[in-house]
ROKE-462527 format. One line per field, with one value per atom (N, C-alpha, C): residue number from 1; residue in three letters; atom name; z, y, x. Coordinates in Angstrom, 3 decimals. Layout:
N
nr NUM, ...
rest ALA, ...
atom CA, ...
w Z, ...
v Y, ...
u X, ...
end
This chain:
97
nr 1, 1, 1, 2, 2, 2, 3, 3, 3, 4, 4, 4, 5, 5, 5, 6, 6, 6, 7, 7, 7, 8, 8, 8, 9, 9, 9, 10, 10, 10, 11, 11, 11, 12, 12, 12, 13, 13, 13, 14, 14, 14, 15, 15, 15, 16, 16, 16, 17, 17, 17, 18, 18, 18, 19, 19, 19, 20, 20, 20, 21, 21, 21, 22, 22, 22, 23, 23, 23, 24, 24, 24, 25, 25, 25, 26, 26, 26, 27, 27, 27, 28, 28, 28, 29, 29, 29, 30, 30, 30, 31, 31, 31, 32, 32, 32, 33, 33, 33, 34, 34, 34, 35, 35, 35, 36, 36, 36, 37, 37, 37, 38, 38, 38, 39, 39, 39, 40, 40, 40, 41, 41, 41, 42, 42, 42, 43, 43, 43, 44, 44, 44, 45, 45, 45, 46, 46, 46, 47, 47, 47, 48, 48, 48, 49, 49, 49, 50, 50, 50, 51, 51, 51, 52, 52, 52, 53, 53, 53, 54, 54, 54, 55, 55, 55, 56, 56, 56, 57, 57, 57, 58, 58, 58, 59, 59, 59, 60, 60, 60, 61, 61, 61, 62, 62, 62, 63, 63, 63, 64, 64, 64, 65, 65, 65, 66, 66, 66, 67, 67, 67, 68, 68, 68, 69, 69, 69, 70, 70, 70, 71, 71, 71, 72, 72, 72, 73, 73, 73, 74, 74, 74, 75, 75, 75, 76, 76, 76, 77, 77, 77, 78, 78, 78, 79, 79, 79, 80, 80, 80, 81, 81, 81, 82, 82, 82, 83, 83, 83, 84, 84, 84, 85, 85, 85, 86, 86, 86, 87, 87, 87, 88, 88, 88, 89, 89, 89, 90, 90, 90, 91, 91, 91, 92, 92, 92, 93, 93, 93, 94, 94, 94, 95, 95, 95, 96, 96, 96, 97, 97, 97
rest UNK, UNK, UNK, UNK, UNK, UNK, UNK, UNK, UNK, UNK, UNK, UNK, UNK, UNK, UNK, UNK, UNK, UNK, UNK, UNK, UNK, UNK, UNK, UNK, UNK, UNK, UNK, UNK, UNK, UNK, UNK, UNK, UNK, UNK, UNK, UNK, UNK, UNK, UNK, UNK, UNK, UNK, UNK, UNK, UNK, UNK, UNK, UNK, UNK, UNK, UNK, UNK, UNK, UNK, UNK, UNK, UNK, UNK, UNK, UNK, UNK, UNK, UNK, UNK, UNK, UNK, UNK, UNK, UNK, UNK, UNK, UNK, UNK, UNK, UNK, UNK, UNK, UNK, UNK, UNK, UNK, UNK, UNK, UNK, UNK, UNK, UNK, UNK, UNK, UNK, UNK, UNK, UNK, UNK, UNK, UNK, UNK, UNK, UNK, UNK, UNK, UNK, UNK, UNK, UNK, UNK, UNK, UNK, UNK, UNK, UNK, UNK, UNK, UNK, UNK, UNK, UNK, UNK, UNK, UNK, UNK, UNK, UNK, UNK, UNK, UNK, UNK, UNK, UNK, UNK, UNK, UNK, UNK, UNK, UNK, UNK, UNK, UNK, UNK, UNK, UNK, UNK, UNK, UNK, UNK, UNK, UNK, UNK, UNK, UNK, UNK, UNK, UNK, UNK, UNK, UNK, UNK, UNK, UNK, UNK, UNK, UNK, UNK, UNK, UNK, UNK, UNK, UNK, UNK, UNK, UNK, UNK, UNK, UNK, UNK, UNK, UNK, UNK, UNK, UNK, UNK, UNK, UNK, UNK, UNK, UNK, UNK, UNK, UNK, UNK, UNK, UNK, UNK, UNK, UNK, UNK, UNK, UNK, UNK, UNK, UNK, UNK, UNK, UNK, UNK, UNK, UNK, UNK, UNK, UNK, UNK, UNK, UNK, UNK, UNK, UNK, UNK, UNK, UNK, UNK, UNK, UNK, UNK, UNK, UNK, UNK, UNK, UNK, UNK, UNK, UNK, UNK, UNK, UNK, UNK, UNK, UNK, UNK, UNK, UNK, UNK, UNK, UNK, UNK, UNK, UNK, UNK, UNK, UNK, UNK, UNK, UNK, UNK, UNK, UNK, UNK, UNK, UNK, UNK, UNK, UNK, UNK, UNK, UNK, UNK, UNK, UNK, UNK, UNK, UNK, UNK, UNK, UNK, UNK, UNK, UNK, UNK, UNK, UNK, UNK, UNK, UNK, UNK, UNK, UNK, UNK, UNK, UNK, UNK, UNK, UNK
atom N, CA, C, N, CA, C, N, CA, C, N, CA, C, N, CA, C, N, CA, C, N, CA, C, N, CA, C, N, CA, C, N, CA, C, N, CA, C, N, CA, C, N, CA, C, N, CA, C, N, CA, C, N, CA, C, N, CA, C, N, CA, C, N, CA, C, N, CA, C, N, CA, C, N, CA, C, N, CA, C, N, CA, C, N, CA, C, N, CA, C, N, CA, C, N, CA, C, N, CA, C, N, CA, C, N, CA, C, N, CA, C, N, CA, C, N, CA, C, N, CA, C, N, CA, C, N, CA, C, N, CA, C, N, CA, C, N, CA, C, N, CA, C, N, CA, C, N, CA, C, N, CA, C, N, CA, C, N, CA, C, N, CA, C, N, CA, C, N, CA, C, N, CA, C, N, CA, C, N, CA, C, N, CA, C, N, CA, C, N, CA, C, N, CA, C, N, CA, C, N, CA, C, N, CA, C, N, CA, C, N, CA, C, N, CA, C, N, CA, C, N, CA, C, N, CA, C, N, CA, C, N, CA, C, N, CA, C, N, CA, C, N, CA, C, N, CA, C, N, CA, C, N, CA, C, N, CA, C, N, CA, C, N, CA, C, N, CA, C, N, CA, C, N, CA, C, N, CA, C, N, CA, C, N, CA, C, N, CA, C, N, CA, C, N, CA, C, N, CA, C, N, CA, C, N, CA, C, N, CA, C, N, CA, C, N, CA, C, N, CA, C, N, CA, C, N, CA, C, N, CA, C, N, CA, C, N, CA, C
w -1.889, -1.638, -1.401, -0.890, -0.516, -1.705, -2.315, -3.769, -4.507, -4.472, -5.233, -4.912, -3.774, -2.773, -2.985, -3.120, -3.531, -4.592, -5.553, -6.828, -7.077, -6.789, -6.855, -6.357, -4.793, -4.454, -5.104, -5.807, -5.914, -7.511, -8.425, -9.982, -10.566, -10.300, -10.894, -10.783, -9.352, -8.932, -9.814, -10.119, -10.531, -9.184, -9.877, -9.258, -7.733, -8.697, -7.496, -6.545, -7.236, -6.410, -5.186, -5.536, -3.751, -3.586, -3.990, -3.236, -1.788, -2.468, -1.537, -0.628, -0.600, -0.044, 1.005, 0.576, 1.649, 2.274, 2.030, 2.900, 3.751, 3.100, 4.252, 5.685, 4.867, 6.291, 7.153, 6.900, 7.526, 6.920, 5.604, 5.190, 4.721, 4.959, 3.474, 2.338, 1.386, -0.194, -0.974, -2.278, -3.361, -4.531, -5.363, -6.600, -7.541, -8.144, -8.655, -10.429, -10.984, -11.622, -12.851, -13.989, -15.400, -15.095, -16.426, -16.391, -16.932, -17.807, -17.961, -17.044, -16.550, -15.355, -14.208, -14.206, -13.237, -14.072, -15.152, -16.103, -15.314, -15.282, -15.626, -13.904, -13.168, -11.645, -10.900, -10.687, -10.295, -9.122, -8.467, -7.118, -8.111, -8.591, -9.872, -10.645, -11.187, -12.252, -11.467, -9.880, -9.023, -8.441, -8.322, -8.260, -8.873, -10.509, -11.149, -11.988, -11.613, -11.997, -13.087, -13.570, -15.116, -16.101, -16.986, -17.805, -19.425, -20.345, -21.766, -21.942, -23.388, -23.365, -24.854, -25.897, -27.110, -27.535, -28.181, -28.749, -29.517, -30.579, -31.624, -31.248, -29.981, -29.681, -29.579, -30.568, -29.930, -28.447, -28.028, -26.594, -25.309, -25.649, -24.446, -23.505, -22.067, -20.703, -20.318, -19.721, -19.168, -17.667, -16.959, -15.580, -14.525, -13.856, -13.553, -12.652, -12.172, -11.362, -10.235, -9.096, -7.519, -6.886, -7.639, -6.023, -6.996, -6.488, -6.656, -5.926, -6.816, -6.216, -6.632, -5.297, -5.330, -5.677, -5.392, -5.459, -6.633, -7.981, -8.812, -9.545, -10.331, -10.492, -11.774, -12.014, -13.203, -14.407, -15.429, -16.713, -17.015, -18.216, -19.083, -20.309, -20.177, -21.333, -22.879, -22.851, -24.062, -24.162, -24.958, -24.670, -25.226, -25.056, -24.885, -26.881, -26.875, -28.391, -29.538, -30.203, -31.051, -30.948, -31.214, -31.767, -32.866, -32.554, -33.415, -33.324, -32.856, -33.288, -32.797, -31.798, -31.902, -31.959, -32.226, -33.175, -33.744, -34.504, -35.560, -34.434, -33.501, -32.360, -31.464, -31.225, -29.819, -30.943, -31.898, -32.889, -33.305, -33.736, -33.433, -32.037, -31.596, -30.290, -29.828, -30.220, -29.567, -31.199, -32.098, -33.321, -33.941, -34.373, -35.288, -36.147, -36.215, -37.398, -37.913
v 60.265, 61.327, 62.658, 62.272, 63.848, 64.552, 63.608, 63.953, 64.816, 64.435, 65.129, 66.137, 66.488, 67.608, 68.399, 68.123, 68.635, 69.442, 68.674, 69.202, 69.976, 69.790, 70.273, 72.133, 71.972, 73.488, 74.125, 73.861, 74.235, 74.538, 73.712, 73.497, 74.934, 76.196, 77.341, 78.166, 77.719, 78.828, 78.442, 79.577, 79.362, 78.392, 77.928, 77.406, 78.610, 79.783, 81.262, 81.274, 81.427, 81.864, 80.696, 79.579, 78.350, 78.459, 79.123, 78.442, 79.783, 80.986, 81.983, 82.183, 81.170, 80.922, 80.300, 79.379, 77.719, 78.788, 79.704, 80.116, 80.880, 81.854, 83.085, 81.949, 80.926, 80.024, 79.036, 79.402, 78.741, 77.368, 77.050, 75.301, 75.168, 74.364, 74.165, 73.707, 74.348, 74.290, 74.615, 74.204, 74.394, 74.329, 74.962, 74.701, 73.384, 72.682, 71.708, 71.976, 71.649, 72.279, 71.806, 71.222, 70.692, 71.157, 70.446, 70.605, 72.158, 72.222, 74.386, 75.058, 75.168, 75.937, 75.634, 74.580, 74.333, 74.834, 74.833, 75.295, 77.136, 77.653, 78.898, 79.214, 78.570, 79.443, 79.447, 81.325, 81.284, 80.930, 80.209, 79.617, 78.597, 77.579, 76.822, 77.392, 78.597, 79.063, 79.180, 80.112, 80.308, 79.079, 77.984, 76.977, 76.062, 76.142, 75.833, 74.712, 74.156, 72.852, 72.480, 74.124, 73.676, 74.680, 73.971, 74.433, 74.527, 75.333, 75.139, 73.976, 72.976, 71.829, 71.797, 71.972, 71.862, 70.345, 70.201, 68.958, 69.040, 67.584, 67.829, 67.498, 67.512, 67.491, 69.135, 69.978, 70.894, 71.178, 72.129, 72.526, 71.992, 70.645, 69.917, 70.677, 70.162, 71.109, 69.984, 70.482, 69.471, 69.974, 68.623, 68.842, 68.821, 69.259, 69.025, 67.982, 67.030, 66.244, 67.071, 66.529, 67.255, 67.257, 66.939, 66.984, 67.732, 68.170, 68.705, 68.373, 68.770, 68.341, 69.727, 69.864, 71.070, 72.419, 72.111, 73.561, 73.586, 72.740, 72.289, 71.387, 71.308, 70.914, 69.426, 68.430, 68.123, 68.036, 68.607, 69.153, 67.756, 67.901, 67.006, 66.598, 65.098, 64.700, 65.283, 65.014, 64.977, 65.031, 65.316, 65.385, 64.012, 63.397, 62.394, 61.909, 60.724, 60.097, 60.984, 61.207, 60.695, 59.732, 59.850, 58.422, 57.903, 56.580, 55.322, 55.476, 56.819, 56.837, 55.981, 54.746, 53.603, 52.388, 52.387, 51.431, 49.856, 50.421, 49.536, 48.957, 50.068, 49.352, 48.203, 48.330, 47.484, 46.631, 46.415, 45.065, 44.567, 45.138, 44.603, 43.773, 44.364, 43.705, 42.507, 42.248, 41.187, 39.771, 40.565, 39.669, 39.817, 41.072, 40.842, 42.089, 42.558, 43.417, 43.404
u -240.200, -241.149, -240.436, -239.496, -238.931, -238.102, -237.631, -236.776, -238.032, -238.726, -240.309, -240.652, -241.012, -240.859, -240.186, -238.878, -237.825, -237.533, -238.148, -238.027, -239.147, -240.509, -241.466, -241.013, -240.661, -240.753, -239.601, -238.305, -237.049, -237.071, -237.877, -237.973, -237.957, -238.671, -238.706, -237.544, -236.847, -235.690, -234.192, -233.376, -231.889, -231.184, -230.216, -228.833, -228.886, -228.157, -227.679, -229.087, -230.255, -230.886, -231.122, -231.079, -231.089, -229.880, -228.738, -227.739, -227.519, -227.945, -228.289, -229.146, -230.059, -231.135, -230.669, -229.965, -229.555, -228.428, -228.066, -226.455, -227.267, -228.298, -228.293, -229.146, -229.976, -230.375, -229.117, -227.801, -226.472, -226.503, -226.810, -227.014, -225.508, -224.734, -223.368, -224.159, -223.879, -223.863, -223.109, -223.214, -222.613, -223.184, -223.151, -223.908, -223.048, -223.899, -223.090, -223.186, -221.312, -220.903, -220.951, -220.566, -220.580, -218.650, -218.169, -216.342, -216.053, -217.250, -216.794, -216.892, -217.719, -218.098, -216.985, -216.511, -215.623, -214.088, -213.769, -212.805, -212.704, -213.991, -213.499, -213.864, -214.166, -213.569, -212.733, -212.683, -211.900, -210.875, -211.076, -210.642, -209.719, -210.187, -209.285, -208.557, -208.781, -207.963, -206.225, -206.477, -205.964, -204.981, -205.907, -204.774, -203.955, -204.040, -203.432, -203.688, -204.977, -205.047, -205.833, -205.883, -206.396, -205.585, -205.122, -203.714, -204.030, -203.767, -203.668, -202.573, -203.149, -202.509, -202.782, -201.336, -201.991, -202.351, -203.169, -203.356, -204.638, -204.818, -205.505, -207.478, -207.314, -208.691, -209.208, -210.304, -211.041, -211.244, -211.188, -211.575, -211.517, -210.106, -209.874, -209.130, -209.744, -208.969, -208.119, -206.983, -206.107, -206.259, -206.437, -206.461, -205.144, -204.360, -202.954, -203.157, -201.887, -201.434, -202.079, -202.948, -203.355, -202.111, -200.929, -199.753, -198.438, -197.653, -196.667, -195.362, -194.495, -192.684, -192.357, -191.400, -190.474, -191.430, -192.787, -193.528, -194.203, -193.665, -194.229, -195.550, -196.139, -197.084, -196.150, -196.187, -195.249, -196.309, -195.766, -195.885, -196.765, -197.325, -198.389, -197.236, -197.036, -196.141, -197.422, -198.450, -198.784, -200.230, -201.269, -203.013, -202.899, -204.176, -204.887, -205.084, -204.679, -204.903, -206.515, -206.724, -207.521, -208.630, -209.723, -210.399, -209.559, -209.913, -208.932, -207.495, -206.604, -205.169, -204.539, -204.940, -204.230, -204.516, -205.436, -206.156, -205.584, -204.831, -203.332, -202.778, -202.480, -201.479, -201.779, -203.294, -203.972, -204.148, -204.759, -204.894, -203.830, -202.683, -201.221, -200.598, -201.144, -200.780, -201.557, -202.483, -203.684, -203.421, -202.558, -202.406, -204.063, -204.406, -205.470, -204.933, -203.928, -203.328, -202.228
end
């Protein structure tokens, strides 16, 4: 019932506009994000943990390691396979290639 409620009085308003709502009444909030939206703020950009990463996927974000050595973040050996690019390999391996 209250989820309904919920949605009922809140359904017309933006994201910004309740989340300004809920602060100036002292509530903690946050607006909740999708991975772009979280890509491009800046508090993240700031901490490092989203990096250009070439690889053959379109518009993939690489997310960094959360911990660091020596002040460092450690580097991304490599982006993430392809569909199918190993394919051959895991059926090789299980003996069905």
């Amino acid at each position: 019932e209250l989820v309904a409620a919920l949605g009922e009085r809140t359904r017309a308003e933006t994201s910004a506009g309740l989340v300004q709502r809920l602060r100036h009444a002292q509530v903690p909030c946050a607006p909740i994000q999708d991975v772009a939206a979280v890509a491009r703020d800046p508090q993240v950009a700031a901490s490092g943990m989203i990096r250009p990463l070439e690889c053959d996927i379109p518009g993939y974000i690489d997310v960094a390691m959360p911990v660091r050595r020596d002040g460092e973040r450690p580097p991304a050996r490599r982006g993430p396979p392809t569909a199918g690019a190993d394919t051959a390999d895991v059926l090789a391996e299980i003996g069905m290639g």
